[in-house]
Backbone bond lengths (Angstrom), bond angles and torsions (degrees), N, CA, C in turn:
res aa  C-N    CA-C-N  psi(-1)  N-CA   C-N-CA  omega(-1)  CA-C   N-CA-C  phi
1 X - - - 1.453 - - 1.518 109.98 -
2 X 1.357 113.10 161.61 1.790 111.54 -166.40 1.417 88.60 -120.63
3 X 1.367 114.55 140.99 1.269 127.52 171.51 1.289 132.18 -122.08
4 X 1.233 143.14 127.45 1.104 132.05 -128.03 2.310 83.59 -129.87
5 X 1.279 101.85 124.29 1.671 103.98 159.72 1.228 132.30 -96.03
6 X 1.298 136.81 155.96 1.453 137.25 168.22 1.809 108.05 -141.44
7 X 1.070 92.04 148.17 1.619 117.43 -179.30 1.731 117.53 -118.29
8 X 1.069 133.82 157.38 1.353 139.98 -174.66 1.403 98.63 171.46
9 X 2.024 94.17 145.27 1.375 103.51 -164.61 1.660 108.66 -96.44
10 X 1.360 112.71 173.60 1.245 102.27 177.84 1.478 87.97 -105.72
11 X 1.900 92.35 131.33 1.383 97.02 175.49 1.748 111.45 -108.20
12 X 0.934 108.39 10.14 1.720 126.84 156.75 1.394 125.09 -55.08
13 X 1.108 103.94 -30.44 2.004 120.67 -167.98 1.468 102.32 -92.59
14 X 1.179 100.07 140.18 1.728 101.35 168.52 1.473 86.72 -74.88
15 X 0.752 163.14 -126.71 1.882 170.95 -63.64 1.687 85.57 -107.18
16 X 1.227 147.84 7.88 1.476 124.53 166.68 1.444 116.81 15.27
17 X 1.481 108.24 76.44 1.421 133.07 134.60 1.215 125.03 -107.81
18 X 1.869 98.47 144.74 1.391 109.84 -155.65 1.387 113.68 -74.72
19 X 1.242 118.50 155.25 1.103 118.44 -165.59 1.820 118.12 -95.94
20 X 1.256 123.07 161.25 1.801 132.76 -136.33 1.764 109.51 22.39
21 X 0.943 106.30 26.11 1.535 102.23 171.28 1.754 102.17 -115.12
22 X 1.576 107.99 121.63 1.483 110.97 178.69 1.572 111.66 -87.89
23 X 1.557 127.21 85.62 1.158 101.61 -162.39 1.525 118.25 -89.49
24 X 1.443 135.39 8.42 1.444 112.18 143.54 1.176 129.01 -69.31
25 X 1.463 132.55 5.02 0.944 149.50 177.97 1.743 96.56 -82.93
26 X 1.068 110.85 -81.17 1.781 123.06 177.65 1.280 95.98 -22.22
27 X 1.351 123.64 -57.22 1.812 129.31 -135.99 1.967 90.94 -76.49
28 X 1.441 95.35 -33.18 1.561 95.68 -172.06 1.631 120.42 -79.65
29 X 1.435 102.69 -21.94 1.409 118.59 161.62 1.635 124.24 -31.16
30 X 1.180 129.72 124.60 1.286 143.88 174.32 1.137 113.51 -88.77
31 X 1.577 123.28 -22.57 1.443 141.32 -109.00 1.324 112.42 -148.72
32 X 0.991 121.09 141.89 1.498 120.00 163.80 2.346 92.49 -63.67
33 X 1.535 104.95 163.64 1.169 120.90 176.99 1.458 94.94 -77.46
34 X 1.365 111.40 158.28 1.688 106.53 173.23 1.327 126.32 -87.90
35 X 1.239 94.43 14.25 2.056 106.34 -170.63 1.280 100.18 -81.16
36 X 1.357 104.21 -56.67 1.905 132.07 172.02 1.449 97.50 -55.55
37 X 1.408 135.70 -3.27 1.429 115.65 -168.78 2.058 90.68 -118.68
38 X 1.335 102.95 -28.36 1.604 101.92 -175.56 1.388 115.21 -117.32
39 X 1.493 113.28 21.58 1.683 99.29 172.35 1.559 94.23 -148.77
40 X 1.197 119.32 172.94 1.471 139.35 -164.05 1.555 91.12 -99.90
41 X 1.239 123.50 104.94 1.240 116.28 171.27 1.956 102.12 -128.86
42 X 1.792 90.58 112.66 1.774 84.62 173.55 1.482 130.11 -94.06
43 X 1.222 105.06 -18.30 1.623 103.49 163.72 1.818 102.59 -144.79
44 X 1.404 84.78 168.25 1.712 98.17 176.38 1.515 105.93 -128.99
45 X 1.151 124.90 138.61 1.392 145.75 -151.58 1.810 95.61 -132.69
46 X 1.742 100.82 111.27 2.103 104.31 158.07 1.379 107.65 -90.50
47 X 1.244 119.91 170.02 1.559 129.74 -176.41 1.734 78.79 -124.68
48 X 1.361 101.76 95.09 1.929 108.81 152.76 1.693 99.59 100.75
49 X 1.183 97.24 -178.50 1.741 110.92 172.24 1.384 107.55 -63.16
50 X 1.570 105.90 -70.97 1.520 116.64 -174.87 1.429 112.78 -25.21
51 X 1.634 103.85 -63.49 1.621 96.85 -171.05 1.565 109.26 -64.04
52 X 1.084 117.07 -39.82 1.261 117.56 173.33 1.756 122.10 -54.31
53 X 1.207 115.64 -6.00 1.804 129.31 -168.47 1.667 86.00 -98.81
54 X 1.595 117.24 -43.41 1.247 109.07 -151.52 1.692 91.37 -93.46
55 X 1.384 125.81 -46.53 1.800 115.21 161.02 0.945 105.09 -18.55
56 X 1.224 117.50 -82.31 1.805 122.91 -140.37 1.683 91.21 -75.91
57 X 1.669 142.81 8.63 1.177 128.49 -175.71 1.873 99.78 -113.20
58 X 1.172 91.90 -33.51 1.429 98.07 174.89 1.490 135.74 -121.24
59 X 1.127 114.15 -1.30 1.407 112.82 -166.88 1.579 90.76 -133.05
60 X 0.885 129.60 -68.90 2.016 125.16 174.17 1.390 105.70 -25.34
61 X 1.335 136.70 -62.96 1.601 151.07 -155.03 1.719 87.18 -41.27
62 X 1.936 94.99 -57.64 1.577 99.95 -172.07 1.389 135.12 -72.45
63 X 1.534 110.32 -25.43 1.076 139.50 -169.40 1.593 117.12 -88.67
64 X 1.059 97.75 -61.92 1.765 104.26 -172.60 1.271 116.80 93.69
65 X 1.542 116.45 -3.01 1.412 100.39 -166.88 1.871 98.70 -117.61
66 X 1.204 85.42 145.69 2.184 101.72 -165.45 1.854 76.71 -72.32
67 X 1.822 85.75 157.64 1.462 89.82 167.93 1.761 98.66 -143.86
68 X 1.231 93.56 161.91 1.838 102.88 -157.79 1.446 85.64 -97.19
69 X 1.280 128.01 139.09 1.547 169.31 -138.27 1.430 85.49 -130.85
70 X 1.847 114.98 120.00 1.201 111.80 173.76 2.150 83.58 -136.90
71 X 1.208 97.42 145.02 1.523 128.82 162.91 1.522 103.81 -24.91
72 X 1.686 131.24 111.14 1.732 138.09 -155.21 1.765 76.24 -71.03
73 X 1.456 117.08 154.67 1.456 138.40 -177.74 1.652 104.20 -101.61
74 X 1.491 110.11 -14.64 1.460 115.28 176.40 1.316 128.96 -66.63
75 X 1.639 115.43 140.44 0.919 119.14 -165.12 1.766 115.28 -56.02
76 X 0.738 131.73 -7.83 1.395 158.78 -165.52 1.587 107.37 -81.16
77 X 1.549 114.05 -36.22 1.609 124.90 -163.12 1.611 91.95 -95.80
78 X 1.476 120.53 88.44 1.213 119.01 173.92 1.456 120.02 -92.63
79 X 1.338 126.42 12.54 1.197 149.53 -147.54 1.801 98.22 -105.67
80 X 1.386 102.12 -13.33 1.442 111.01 -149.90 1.635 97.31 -136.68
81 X 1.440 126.15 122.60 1.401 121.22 -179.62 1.255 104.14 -113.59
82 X 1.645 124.18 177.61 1.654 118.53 -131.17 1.891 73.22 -87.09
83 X 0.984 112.05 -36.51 1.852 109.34 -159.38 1.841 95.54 -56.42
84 X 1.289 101.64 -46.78 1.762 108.55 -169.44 1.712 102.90 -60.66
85 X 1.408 120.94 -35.72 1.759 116.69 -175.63 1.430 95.65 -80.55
86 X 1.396 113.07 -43.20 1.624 92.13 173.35 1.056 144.38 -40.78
87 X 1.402 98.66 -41.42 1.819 130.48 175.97 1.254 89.41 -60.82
88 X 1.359 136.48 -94.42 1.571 152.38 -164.08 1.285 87.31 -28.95
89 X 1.424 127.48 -104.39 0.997 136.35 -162.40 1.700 133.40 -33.00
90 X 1.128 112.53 -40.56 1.745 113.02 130.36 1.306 152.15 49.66
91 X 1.649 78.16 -83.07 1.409 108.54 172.33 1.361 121.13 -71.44
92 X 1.169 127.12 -20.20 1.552 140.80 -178.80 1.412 99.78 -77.01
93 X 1.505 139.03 -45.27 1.356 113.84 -175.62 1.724 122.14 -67.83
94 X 1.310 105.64 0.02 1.770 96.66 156.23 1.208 132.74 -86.90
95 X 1.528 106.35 8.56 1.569 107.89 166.32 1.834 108.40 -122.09
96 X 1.176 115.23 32.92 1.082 126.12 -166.10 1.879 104.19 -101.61
């Protein structure tokens, strides 16, 4: 089965780190993560820039794998109406 990931930051925190990602954990990594080592994962999906600033700072270095930048779901992204994230967002049920 193919599994598809997503990331999003916590924008609650003063220190905006992403969230279920332990990143002193990552930083100490030698290694690929073992998720990436025991499941079929074909793409990885951020919720916004942010998470996407903090991917590509911490989790790509280790990984190697690009991740597709989807439109932040927060109430905050008014730029974006529920029909338009629907649209965007979308794209993820073909790896579902």
């Amino acid at each position: 089965s193919v599994m598809a990931a997503w990331l999003s930051s916590a924008s609650s925190t003063s220190t905006r780190c992403p969230r279920h990602i332990d990143t002193q954990q990552l930083r100490a990594m030698r290694i690929r993560p073992p998720i990436l080592e025991n499941s079929d994962i074909a793409k990885i999906f951020v919720n916004g820039k942010t998470a996407e600033k903090y991917y590509n700072k911490y989790i790509f270095p280790k990984i190697r794998k690009t991740a597709v930048c989807l439109p932040s779901t927060s109430p905050a992204n008014a730029a974006y109406s529920m029909e338009r994230l629907v649209e965007r967002w979308s794209v993820i049920k073909e790896f579902l």
